[in-house]
N, C-alpha and C positions, 0 to 999 in steps of 0.2 A: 538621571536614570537610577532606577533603586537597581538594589542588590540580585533582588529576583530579574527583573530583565537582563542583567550581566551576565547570570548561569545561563539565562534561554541562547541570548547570541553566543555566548563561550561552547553551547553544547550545538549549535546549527553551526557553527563555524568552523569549530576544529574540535577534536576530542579532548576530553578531560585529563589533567595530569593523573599517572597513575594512584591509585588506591593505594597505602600501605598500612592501610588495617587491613588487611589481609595476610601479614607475614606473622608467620606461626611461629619462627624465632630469629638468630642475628643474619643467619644466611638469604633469609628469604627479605629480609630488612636490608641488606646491601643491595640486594638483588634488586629492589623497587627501588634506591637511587638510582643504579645505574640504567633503570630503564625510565626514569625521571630525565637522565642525562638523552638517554636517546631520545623521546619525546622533544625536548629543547629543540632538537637541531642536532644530538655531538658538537656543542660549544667547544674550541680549544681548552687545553688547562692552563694558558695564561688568560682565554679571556674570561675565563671561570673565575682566577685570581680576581682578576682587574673587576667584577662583577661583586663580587665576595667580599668588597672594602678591608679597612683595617679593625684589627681589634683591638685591647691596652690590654697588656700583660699587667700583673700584679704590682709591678714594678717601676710602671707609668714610664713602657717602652712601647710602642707602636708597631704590630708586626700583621704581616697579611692574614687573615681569616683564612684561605685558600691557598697555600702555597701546594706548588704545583706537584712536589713528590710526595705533601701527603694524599694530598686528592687523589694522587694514583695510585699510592699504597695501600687506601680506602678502600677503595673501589676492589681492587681485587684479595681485599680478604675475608674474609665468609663467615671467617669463624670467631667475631670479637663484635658486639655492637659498636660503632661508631658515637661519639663524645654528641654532647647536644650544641654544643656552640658551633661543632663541624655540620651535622645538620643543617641547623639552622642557615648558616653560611652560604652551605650547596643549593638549600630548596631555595631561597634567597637570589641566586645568582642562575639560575637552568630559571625560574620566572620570568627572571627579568630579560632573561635572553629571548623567550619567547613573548617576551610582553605581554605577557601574562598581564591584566588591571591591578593597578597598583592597590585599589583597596579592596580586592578580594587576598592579597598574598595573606598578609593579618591570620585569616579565617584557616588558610593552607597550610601556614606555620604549626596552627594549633592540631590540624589534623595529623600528620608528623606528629610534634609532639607527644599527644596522646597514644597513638602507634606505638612510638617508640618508649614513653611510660608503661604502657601495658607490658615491654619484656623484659623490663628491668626488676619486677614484683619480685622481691625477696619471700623469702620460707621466714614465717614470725611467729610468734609464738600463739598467736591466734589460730592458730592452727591445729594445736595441742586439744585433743577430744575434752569437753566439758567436766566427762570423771575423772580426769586425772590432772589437774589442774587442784594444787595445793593452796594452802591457806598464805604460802607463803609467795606463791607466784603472783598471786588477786592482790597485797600488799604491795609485789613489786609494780606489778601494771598500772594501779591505783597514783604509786607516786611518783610517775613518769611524768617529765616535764611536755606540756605543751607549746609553750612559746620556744624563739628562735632561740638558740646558745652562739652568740657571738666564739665563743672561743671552740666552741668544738667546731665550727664551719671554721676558724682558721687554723685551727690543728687541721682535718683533713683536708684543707688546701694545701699547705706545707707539705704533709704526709703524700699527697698524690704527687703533689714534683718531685720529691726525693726519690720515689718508687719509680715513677717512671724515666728518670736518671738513671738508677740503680739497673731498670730493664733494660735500658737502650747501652748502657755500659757494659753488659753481661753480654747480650745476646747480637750488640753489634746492629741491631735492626727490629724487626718482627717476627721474622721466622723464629720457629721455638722448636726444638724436638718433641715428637707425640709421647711424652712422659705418661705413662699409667701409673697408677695406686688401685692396693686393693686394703681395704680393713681388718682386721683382725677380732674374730669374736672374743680373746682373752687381753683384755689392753698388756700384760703382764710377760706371759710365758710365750716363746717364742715358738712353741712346737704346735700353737693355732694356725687352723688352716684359715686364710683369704676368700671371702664368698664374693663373687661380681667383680668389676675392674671397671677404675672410673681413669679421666684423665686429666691433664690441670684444667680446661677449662670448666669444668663443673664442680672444681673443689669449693667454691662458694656457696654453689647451693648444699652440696655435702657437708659442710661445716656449719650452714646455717640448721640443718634438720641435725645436729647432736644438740643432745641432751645429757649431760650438762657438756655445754658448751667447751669441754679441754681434748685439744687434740694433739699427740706426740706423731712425729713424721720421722719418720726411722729409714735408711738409705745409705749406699755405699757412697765412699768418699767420689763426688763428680756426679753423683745421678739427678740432680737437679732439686735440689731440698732448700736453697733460698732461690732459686725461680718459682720455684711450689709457693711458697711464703711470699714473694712480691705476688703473683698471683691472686693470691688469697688475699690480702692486701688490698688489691685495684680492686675484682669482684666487689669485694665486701665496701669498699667506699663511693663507686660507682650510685649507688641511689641516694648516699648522703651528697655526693656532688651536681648529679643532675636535679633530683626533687626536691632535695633537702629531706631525704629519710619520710616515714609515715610522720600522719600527724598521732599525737596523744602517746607516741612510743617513745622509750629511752633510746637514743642517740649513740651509738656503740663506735669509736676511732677506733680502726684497730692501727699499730702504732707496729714498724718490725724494727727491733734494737737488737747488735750484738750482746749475746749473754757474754762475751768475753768481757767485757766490760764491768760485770759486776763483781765483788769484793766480796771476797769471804767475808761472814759474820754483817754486812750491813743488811737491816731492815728492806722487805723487797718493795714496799709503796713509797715510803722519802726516795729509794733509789728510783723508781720507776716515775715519779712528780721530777727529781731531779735530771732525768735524761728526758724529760720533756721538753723544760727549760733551756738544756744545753744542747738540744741538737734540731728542737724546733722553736729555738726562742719564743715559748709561753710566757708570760706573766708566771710568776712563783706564785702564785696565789690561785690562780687559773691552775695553772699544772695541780698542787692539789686537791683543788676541788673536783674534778674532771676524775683523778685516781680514784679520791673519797668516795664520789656518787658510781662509780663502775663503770665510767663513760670512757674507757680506754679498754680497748683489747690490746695484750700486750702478747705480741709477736715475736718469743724468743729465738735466734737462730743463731746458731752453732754452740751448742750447750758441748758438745766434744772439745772445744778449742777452749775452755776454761781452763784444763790441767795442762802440765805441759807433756809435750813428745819425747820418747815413749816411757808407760807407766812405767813409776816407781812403786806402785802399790795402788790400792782403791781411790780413783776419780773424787779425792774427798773436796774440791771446790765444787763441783756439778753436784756430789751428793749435797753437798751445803745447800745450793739455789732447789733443786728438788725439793729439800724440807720448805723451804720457804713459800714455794708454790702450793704446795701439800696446806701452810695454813692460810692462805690467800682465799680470801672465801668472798661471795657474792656478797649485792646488798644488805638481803636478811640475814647475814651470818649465818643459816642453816645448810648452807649447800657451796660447794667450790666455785673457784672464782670462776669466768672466762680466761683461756689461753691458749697461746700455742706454741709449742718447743719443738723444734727439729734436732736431730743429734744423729750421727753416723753409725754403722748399726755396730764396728767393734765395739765402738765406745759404749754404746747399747748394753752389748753384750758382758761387758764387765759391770755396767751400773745394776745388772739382773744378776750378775752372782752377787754383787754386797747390797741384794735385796733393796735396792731404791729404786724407785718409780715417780712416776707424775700419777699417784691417787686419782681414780674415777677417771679416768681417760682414754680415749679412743685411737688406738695405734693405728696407723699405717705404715706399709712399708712401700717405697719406690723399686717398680719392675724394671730390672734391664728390657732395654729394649728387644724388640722382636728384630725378625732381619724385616720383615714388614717395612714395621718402624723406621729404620735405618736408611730402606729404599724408599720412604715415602719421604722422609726427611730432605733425600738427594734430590730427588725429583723437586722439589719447593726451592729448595737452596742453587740447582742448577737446570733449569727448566730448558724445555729445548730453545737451543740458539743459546746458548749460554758455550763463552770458552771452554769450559772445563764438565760439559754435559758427556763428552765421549770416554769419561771417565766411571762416568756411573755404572755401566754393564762389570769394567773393570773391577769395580769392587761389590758391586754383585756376583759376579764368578769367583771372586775369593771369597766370598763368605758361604757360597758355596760349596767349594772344596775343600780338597782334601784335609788342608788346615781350615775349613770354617768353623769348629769349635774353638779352636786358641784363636782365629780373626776377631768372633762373634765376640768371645769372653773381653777382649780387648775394644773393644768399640759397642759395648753395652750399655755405656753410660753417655747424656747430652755431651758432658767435656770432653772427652776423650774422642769422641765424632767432632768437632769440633775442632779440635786439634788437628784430625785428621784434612778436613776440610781445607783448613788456614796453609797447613802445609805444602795439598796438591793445588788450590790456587797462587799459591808463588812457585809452581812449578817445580813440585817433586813427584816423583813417580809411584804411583799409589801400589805401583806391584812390590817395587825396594822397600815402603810405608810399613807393608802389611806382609813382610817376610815372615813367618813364624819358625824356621830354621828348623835343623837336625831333631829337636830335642820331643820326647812322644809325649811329653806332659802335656797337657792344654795348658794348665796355669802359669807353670812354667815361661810356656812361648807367648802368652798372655801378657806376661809380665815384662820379656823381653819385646814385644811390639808398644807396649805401654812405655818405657825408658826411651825407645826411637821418637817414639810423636813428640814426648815433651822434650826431647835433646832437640828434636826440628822447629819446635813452635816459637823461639826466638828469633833466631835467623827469617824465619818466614815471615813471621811479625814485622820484624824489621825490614825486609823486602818489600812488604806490601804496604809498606806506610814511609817512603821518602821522606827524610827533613825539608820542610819545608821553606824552613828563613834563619838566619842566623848562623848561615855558613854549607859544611860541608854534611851529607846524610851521615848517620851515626851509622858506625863500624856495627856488627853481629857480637864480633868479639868481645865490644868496649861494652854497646848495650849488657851480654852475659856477665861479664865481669861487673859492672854497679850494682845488678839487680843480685848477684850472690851474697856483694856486701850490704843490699838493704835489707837480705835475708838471712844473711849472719847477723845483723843487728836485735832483729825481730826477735831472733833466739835470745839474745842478750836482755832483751826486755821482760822477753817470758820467765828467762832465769830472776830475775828483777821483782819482778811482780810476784813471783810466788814465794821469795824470799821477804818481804816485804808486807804489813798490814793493810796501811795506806798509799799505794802510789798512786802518782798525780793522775787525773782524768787525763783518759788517752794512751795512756802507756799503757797496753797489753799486744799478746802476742802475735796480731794482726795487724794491727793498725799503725800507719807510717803519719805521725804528726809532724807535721814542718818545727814546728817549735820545741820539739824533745827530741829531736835528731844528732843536737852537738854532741853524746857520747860518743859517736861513731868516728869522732876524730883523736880520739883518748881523753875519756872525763879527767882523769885529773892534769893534765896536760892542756886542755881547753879551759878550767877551771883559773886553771894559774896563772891564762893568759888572758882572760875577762878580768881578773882581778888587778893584774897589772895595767890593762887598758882604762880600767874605771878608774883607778886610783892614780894616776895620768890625766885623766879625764878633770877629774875634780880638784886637783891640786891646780890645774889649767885654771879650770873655773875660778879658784879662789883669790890664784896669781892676780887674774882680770880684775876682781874686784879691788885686792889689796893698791893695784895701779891704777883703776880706777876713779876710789875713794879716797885717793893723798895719803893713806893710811900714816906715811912717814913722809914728811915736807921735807924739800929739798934743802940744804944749809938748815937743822934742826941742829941747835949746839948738844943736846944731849946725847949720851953715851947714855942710856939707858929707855926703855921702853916703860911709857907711863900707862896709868892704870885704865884708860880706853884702849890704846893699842895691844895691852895683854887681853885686854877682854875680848878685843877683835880676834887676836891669834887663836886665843882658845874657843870662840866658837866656830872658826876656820877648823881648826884642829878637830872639834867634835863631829862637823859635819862630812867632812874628809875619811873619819871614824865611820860617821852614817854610814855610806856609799861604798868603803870597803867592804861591810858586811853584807849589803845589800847584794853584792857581785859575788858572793860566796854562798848564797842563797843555793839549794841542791837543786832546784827547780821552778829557776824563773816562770810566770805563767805571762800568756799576752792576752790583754784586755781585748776584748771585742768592740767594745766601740756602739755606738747607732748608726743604723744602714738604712738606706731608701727613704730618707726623710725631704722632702720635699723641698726645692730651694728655696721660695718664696718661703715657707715656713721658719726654714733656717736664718733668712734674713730678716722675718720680724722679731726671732729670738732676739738675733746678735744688738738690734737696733731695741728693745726693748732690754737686753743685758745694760749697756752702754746710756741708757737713760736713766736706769736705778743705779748702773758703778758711778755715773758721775757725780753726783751730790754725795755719797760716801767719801770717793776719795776726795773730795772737796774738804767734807771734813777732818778727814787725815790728815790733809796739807795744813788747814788753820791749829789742829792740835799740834802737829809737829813745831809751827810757829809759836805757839804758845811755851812749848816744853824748850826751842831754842833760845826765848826770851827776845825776839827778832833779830839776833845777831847774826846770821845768816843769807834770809832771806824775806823780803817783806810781801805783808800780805796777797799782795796782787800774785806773787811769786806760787805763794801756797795754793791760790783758788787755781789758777791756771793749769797746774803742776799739777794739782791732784783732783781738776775734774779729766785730764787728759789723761793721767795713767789710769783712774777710777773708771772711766770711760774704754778705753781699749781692754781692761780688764772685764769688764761686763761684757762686751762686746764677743769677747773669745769665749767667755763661759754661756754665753747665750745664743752664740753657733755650736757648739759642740755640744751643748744639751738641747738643743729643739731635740723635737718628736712631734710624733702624730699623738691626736686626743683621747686618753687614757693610757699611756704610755708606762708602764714601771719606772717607779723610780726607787735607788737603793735608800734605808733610813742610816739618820747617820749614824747610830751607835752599829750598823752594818759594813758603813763606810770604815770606821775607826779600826772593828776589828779586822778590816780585811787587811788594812797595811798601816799598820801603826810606824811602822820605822822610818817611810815615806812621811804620813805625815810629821812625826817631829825633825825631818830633814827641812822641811817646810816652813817650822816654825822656827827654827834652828837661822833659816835665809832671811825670815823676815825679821828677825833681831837683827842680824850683820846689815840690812838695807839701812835700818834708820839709826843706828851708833856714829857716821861720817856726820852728821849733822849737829848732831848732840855734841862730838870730839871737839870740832870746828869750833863752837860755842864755848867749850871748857864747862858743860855743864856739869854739875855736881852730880853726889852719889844718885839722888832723890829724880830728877829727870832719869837719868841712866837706869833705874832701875825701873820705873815707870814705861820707859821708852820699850826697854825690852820684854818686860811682862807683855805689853800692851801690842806691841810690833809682832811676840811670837804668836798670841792667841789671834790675831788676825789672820795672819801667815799659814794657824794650823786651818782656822776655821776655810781659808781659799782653798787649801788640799781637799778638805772634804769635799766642798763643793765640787773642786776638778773630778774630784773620784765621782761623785751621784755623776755631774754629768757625762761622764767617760764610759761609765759602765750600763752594764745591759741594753738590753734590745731596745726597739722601738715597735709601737704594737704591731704592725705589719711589717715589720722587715721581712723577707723571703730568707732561707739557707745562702749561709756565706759561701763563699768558696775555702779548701784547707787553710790557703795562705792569705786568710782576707785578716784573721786577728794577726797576725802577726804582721801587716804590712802595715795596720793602723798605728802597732807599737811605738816604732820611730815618729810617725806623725805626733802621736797624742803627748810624747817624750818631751822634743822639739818644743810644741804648743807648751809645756810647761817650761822652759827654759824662756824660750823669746817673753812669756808675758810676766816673769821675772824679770828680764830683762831690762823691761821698760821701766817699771821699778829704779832698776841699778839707774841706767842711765839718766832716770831724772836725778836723783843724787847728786851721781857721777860731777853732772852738769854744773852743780855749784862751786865744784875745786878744779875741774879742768874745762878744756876747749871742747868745744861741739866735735869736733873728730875724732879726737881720743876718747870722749865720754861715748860715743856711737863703738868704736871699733873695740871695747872693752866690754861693753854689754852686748854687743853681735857674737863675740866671741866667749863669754863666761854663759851666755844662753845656750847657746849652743853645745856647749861643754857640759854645761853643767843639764840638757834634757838629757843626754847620752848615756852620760854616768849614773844618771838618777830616774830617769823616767823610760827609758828604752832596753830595761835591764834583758827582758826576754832576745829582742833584736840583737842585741849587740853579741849573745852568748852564740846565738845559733848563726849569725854570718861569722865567728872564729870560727866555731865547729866547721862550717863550709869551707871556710879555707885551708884553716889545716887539714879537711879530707883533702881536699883537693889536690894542696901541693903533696899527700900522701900518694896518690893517686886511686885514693880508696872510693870518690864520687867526683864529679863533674866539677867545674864550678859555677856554673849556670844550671846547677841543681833545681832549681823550678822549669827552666824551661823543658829538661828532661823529662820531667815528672808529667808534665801537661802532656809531651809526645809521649809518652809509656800509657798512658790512657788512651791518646787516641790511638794505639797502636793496639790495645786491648791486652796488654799487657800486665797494666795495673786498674784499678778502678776508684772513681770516687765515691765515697761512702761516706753519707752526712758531711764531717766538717776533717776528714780525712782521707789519706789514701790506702789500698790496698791493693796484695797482688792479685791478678786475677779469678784466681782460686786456690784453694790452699794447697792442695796436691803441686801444681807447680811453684808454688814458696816454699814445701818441703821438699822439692827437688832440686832447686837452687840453693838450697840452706849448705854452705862446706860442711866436710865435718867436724866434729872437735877439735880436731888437732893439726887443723890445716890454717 
């Protein structure tokens, strides 16, 4: 039966599934699934699921197409077009329920499809009237790439999961408050009046019709200025994710980074190629070329939180970043780059007396809400049948009365509704909420209902989010008290960082990094006691070896130590040296590691490592024989000995460096300068590994000094190696979690301890017993990854503990930190945490002198 007789019986039989080229935009496009779904039948939303099969996340995790709350959450919301993979899925699974013929669905799909491409058409620059189209715009259009850009489709695949983390962290859901903006005819003086009023979901196409593409988003602290920005964000990557952008057009990521983050005096493109790299693991090379060619929109937000609170004088780090933007210029260097910065409108307002701007740029400002607003918000957030629905008239009657100007002025902004919300759903009473008291000021009492909500929002918080495992629910009181001290900390950081030229990535006045946390147990008191732990550690390690290697044979008639055994002590001694220094370091950093690399990939590495270590160290072992003149150990001894440690050496360097194909890798004069001290602690071990054998022998100067050249430059050359393979991404790894480098740190430590080890213990093996030579290298490995390779780890679990026993944080400080999130409390942000919003971290912040 062809395809035309299928339409004739499908249209004598039953009616055709709904038309959705007929939706005029995303309301009228939800509207035609859901009447797609009716058509079906009304399929349940498990058997929608079960219809809808699985799909592979990024990650090669298997998860349903159709899961049943979002299909619902879908379906009734009007105002966001739905993803085309959820499409595809629904129309997929409402056919098949109706049995729909299997090979018409194909043709159905595409109809959809196209539907749905028709309302995704962005505003392009084709658009721009023929006269006014410059010599220099015809140049840029001209050397627009056509073909596909691997790395920009995986920047904004990254970019869109981090955003949409970032939204569902913020907003707890979908519901969003009805934010308005209106523009400013003067991007500059703030006494321009506002013509029209848009609201976030049209700031995409508003953004896409400026010219030149820089826009400043200006807003009271809490009025929703990085929801404006994830917004802008999702719009604007929405058709590079579903179509892959026009064809013949440049490719535009837009990318949102805290500006807290950036350093006075650095260059604003290595910065901006460098936070590519570091928060969406790019290839360095990819990050920038991507900057070079203009193929990143760079999404400043919170240019206020650069200085610290409250000025000491003119905002001069923001004025810094301002100039840098001001020379940030497009492809043909004749006109300004694309951008977008958000900033708070005091902040605003002092960067407009010491006359700095964002040059050629389009202001807006965010409107308080209407009480409209406010009750449209209620109505979405507690619809009827909802618990806490009979609340809504309630604070619709105070904002009506007699204090509804200090209500209104208090509940203007998304957070602070928000607050309000969190609050009366853990059951406080929105009339006690919204007291505006004795006093005639509006601001005043504004300001007073503003201190109630956030004095409420932790407790409530906590209320409405139960501990779940691991004991008993966390006290109100206990939660308030950790979160002051992560906000006394923050302070401490900001005073830090502004004192300071370079401090480490991460440390600024927002951002809570697991791994620069130890100050907050007393830096120099944490300090003193990493150093004493490592130099413990490593003296252990060395013990192992010295009892290991025979260093000193038992009934040895000399009273004196001969000129191998001093050579032993003193490179014990120097290495011991090493490893102190190294725990004195101001700011250990934790390697990242490669993520998501595929097992089967990982174990052709390790088995392709282990196949090129073993014929090396094979050769190792016959040179070693050679330099001990066979008085030790005979051949057989050597091939075996050192294709098995050569072997398990390859092995561990060829799992820990798989990746996926075109992978970054670091060069080594990259390797060298990142941790030089590391590796000559390395070359340092591998001199001390091969002197027992030489000693044994009574070999002469000329071996000894051969052995150790020879043994150290091996030694260094395996650290580098450890380093390429340890470090950087792998090309698709997805966004860690905060505590994903730091959890590897110990791991990757360890790994370099035990495959020394095996080293020691072949040694070992020739002067003592199979037990003692095992229990001496289990032991100096381990010692000696601690001391020497887990430098990061071992500083920030003191710090934890000494908070702990201060009782200044938990000690199950991660697990807190995961429920402070789901509690909405704090949020995750890239490869860190923060609090929820910074109005409540300056409210928790003690003060000075508390």
């Amino acid at each position: 039966m062809v395809a035309g007789e299928d339409d004739a019986l499908m249209t004598a039989d039953q009616p055709r599934p709904p038309d959705p080229t007929e939706a005029g935009n995303a309301a009228d496009f939800v509207r035609s699934l859901v009447r797609l779904k009716q058509w079906a039948g009304e399929p349940s939303l498990s058997r929608l699921r079960s219809l809808g099969g699985q799909t592979v996340t990024s990650d090669g995790v298997k998860i349903d197409a159709l899961p049943k709350s979002t299909t619902s959450q879908v379906l009734r919301q009007t105002d966001r077009l739905p993803r085309w993979d959820f499409v595809q899925a629904f129309v997929t699974a409402c056919l098949r329920y109706r049995d729909y013929p299997s090979e018409l669905i194909p043709a159905e799909l595409e109809r959809w499809r196209v539907a749905r491409a028709a309302l995704t058409e962005p505003v392009t620059h084709t658009e721009t009237p023929a006269e006014t189209v410059t010599e220099g715009d015809a140049v840029e259009i001209e050397a627009a790439p056509t073909g596909r850009d691997h790395a920009v489709e995986l920047l904004a695949r990254r970019v869109a999961r981090e955003e949409d983390r970032a939204r569902k962290g913020l907003l707890g859901g979908y519901s969003i408050a009805p934010v308005s903006f209106a523009p400013y005819a003067d991007p500059i003086h703030d006494d321009a009046t506002g013509e029209g009023k848009d609201d976030l979901h049209s700031i995409g196409t508003f953004f896409s019709g400026l010219r030149p593409q820089r826009l400043l988003v200006v807003g009271e602290s809490g009025a929703g200025k990085t929801v404006l920005a994830i917004e802008l964000v999702l719009q604007l990557l929405e058709p590079l994710l579903t179509t892959g952008g026009r064809p013949g057009q440049r490719q535009m990521v837009p990318v949102r980074l805290n500006a807290a983050r950036w350093t006075l005096g650095s260059p604003f493109e290595p910065w901006l190629a460098e936070q590519l790299v570091r928060d969406f693991g790019l290839a360095a090379k990819d990050a920038e070329r991507l900057v070079r060619d203009r193929q990143v929109l760079p999404v400043l937000d919170g240019l206020d939180e650069l200085d610290p609170e409250p000025s000491m004088g003119p905002p001069r780090r923001a004025i810094g970043l301002l100039a840098a933007l001001n020379r940030y210029s497009d492809l043909s260097g004749r006109r300004p780059g694309a951008v977008v910065v958000t900033c708070r409108a005091d902040r605003y307002a002092e960067l407009s007396e010491a006359r700095a701007g964002l040059d050629d740029a389009t202001r807006i400002h965010l409107r308080d809400l209407t009480i409209e607003q406010i009750n449209a918000y209620l109505r979405t957030r507690w619809p009827d049948g909802h618990p806490c629905d009979t609340y809504r008239d309630g604070i619709h009657a105070a904002l009506s009365g007699p204090s509804g100007t200090a209500i209104r002025t208090a509940l203007a902004t998304p957070w602070r509704l928000l607050l309000t919300v969190t609050a009366v759903e853990s059951g406080a009473d929105p009339a006690e909420l919204l007291r505006a008291g004795p006093d005639p000021d509006p601001r005043v009492a504004a300001a007073r209902i503003a201190r109630g909500l956030l004095d409420a929002y932790v407790p409530a918080a906590t209320g409405l989010t139960p501990r779940a495992a691991h004991g008993t629910p966390y006290r109100p009181e206990q939660v308030r008290s950790w979160l002051e001290n992560l906000a006394s900390h923050l302070r401490w950081q900001a005073a830090y960082t502004a004192g300071t030229d370079r401090p480490p990535p991460g440390l600024t006045p927002i951002d809570i990094v697991p791994h620069l946390l130890w100050p907050i147990g007393g830096r120099r008191l944490v300090r003193a006691l990493h150093c004493l732990c490592c130099v413990i550690f490593a003296v252990i390690a060395m013990l192992a070896f010295w009892a290991g290697s025979g260093a000193e044979r038992p009934g040895d008639p000399r009273d004196w130590l001969d000129a191998g055994e001093g050579l032993t002590l003193a490179l014990m001694a120097g290495w011991v040296g090493i490893a102190t220094g190294l725990s004195l370091s101001p700011w250990p950093a934790a390697a990242g590691g490669r993520a998501n690399v595929p097992h089967r990939r990982r174990m052709i590495g390790g088995l392709l490592g282990a196949l090129v270590g073993g014929p090396v160290g094979v050769l190792c072992g016959l040179a070693g024989f050679v330099l001990t003149g066979g008085k030790v150990f005979d051949p057989g001894f050597a091939v075996a000995a050192g294709a098995a440690g050569g072997g398990v050496f390859g092995a561990v360097i060829g799992l820990t460096a798989a990746a996926r194909p075109g992978a970054e890798r670091m060069s080594i004069p990259e390797a060298v300068r990142a941790e030089p001290a590391i590796l000559l602690g390395f070359g340092l071990c591998g001199a001390l590994t091969g002197l027992p054998p030489l000693r044994l022998a009574d070999a002469g100067p000329l071996p000894l000094a051969a052995e150790i050249m020879g043994a150290f430059a091996s030694a260094f050359a395996l650290g580098v190696v450890f380093k390429i393979a340890t470090g950087g991404w792998s090309k698709d790894a997805e966004l860690a979690h905060p505590r994903e480098a730091l959890r590897r740190n110990p791991m990757i430590g360890v790994a370099f301890g035990l495959t020394g080890g095996v080293a020691a213990f072949l040694v070992f093996v020739m002067n003592r017993g199979v037990v003692e030579s095992l229990a001496c290298a289990l032991i100096g490995g381990v010692t000696f990854g601690l001391a020497f390779g887990a430098i990061a780890w071992s500083r920030t679990m003191i710090g934890l503990i000494v908070s702990a026993a201060r009782g200044v944080l938990p000690l199950r400080l991660w697990t807190f930190l995961d429920w402070a999130c789901e509690a909405r409390l704090l949020r995750v942000s890239g490869a860190t945490y923060q609090f929820r919003h910074r109005e409540l971290q300056d409210f928790l912040t003690p003060p000075e002198d508390d």
